[in-house]
C-alpha positions as CSV (number, residue, x, y, z in Angstrom):
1,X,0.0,0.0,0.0
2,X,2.9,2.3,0.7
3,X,3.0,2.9,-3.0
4,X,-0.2,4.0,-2.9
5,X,0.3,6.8,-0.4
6,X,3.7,8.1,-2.5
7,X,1.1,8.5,-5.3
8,X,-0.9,10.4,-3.5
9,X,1.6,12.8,-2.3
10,X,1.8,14.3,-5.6
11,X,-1.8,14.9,-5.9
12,X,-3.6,18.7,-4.8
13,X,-6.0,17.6,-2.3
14,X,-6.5,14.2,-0.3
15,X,-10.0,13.9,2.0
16,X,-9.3,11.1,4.6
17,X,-13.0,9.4,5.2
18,X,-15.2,6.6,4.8
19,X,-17.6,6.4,2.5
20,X,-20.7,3.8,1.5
21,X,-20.1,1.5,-1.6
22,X,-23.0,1.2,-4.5
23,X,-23.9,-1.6,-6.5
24,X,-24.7,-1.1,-9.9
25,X,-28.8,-2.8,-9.6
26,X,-29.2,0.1,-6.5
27,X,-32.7,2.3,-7.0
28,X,-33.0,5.7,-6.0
29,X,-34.8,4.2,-3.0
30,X,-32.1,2.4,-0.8
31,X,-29.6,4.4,-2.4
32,X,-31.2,7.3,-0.8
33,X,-31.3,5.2,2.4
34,X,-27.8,4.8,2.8
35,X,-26.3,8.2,1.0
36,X,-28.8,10.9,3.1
37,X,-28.0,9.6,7.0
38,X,-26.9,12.3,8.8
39,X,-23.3,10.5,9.1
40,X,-23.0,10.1,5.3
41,X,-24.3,13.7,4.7
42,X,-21.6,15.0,6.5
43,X,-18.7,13.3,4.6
44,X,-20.0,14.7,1.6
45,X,-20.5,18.5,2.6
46,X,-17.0,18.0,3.7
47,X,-15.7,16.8,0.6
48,X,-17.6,20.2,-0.9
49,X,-16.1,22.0,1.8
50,X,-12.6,21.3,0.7
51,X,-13.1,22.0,-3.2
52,X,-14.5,25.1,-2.3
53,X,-11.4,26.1,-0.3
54,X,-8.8,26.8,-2.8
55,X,-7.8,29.9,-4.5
56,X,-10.8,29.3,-7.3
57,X,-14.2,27.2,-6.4
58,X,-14.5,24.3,-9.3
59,X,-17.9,25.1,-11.0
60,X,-17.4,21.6,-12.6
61,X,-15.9,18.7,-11.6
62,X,-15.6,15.1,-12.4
63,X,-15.4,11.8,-10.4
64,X,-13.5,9.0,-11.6
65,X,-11.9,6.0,-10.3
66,X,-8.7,4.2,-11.6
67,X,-10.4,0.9,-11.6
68,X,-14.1,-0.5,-12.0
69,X,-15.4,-1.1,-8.5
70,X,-14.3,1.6,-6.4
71,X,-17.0,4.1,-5.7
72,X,-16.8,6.6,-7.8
73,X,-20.6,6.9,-9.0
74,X,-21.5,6.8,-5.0
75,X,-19.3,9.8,-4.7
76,X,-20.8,11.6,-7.4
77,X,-24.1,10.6,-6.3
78,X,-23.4,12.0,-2.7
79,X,-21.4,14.9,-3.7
80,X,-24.5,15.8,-6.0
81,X,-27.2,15.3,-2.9
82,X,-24.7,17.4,-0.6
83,X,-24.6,20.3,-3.1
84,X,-28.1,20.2,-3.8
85,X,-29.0,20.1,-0.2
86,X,-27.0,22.9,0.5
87,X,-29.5,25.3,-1.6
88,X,-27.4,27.3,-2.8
89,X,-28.9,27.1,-6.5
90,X,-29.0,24.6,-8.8
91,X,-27.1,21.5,-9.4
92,X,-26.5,18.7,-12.5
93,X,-25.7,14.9,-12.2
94,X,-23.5,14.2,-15.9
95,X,-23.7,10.4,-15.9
96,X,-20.8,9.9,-18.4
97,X,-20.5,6.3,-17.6
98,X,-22.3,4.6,-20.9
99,X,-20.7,1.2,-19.9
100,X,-21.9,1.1,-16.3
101,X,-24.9,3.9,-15.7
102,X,-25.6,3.4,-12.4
103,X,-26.0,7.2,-11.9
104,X,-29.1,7.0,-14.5
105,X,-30.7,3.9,-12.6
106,X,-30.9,5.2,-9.7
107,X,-33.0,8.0,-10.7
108,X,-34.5,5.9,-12.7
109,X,-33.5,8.0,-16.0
110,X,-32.2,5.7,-18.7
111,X,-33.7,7.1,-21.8
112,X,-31.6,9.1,-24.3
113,X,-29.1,11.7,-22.9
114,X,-25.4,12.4,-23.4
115,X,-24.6,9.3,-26.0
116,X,-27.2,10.3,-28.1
117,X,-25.9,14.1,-27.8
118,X,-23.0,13.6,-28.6
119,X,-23.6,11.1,-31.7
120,X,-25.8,14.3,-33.0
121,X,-28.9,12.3,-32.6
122,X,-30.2,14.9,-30.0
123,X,-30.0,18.7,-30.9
124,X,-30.8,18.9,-26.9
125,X,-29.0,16.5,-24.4
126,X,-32.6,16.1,-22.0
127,X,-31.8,17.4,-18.4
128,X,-34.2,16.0,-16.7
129,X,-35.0,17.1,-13.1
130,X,-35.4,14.5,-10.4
131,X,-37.0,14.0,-7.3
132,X,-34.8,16.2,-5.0
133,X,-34.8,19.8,-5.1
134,X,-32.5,21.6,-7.1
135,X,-30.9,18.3,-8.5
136,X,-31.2,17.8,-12.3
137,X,-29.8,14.3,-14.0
138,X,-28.4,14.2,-17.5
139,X,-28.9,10.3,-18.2
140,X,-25.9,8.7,-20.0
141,X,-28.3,7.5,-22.9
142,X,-26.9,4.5,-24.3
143,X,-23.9,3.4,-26.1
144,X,-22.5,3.8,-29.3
145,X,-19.3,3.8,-31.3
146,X,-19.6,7.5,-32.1
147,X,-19.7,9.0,-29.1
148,X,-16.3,9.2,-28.8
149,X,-16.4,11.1,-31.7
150,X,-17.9,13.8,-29.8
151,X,-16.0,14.1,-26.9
152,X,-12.9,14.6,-29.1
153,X,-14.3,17.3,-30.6
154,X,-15.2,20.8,-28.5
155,X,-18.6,19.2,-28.7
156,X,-18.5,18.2,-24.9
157,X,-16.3,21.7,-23.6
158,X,-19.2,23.3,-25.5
159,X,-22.1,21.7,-23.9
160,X,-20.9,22.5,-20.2
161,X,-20.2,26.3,-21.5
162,X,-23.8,26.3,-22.4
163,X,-24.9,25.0,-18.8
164,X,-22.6,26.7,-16.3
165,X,-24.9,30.0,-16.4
166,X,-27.8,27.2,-15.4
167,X,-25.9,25.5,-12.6
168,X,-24.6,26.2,-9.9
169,X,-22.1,23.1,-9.8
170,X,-22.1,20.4,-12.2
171,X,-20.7,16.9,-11.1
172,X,-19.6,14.6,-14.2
173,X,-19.6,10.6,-13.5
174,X,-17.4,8.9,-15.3
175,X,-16.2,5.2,-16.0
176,X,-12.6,3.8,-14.6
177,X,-9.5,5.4,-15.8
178,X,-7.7,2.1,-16.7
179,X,-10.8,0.7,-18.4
180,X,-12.4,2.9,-20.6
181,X,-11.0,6.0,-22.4
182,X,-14.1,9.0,-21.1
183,X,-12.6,10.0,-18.3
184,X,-9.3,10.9,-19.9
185,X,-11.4,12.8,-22.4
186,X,-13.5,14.8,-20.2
187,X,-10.7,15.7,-17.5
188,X,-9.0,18.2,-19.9
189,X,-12.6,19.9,-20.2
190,X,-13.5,20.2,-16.3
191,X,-12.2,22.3,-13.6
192,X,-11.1,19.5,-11.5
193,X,-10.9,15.8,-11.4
194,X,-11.4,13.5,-8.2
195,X,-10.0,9.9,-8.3
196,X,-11.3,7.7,-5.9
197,X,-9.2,5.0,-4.5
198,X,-10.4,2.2,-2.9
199,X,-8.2,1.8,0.6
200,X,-6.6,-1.1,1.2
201,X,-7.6,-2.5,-2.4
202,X,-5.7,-0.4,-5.2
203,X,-2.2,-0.9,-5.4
204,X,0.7,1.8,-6.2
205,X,1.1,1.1,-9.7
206,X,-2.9,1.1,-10.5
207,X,-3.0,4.5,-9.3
208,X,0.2,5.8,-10.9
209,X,-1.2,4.4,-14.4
210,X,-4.7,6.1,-14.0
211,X,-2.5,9.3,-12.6
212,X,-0.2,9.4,-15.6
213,X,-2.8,8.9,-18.4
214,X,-4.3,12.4,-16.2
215,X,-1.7,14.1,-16.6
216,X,-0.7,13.3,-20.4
217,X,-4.0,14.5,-21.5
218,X,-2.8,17.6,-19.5
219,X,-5.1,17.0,-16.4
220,X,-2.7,18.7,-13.5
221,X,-5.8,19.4,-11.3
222,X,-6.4,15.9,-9.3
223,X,-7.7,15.4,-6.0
224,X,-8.3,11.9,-4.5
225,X,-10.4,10.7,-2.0
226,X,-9.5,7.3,-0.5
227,X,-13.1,5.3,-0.4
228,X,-13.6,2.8,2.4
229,X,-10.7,3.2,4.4
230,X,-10.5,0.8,7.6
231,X,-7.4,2.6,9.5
232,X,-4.7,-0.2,8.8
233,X,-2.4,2.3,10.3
234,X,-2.8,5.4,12.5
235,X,-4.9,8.3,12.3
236,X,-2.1,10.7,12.7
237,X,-0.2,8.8,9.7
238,X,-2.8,9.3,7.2
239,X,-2.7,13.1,8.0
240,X,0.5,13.7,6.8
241,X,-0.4,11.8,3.4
């Protein structure tokens, strides 16, 4: 694991907490169950709480993970319900994971959205607004060879231009680093970029891979959160990581 930590030494901003883990046939309603307790709501305005402290607050950010499995789309998820519970004006859900959508399931959204949008079949991606207040989902719609297409063109930079006067955050979910090719696209195109690490689970050389792909696509603005941690070693270790 010690390879792990030297990784995340060279990364902007590190939040030490546990978090809940999601499984991809979750509905809105025991998601909801487990992501707004009291404990859970915390984390997440937290998490907010330290994005919001640099020198400039990120109007749009995505969540990724190096590898499948880690929690990424429950961090988005929560992140998204903290924001919105907050009040402070509106907030979007971008599920840009079309090979896992869990974001879209749970709100029970899995019509056309961001695929389709981005293949041109759309002229409008369809925000629709869910059942919380102030929290709007843009579905992932569903996969195609061609969407690609779309995110290497400004197609994707252009659509969150268009909604940042509408929002005010906007989380983007996307699909493991080392699995899929998304993530790398949209990082360039967002303010910041938050990997999740699973504790305890994803070794040094995972993490440097996912890290490195980051920064070639000239991604310098990473924060991590380590999901799920257990406290193998101290407290006062893990703050000086």
């Amino acid at each position: 694991m010690s390879l792990v930590y030297d990784a995340l030494k060279r990364v902007g901003l590190s939040v030490n907490a546990q978090l809940y883990s999601l499984d991809s046939d979750s509905t809105v309603d025991n998601c909801f169950e487990k992501l707004l307790r009291a404990e859970s709501r915390r984390v997440f305005s937290t998490v907010l709480s330290n994005l919001a402290g640099g020198s400039t607050r990120p109007k749009t950010v995505l969540v990724c993970s190096a590898s499948k499995g880690e929690g990424a789309t429950t961090v988005g998820i929560g992140l998204a319900l903290a924001a919105a519970d907050k009040r402070a004006g509106e907030v979007l859900l971008i599920d840009g994971n079309f090979h896992s959508p869990t974001a879209s399931k749970v709100f029970r959204m899995e019509d056309g959205g961001l695929a389709e949008y981005l293949a041109g079949d759309l002229a409008n991606p369809g925000i629709k607004r869910t059942a919380i207040p102030a929290l709007s989902l843009l579905a992932s719609g569903r996969i195609r060879g061609d969407h690609i297409q779309g995110m290497e063109t400004p197609k994707f930079r252009i659509l969150l231009d268009k909604l940042s006067p509408l929002y005010q955050f906007i989380l983007v979910d996307g699909p493991a680093i080392n699995a899929h090719p998304e993530s790398v696209l949209y990082a360039p195109q967002v303010d910041r970029t938050l990997l999740i690490i699973h504790a305890g689970e994803t070794r040094g050389p995972v993490v440097r891979n996912a890290l490195s792909k980051l920064s070639a696509a000239g991604c310098n603005k990473v924060g991590v959160i380590l999901n799920r941690r257990s406290f193998a070693i101290p407290q006062s270790v893990y703050k000086r990581l």
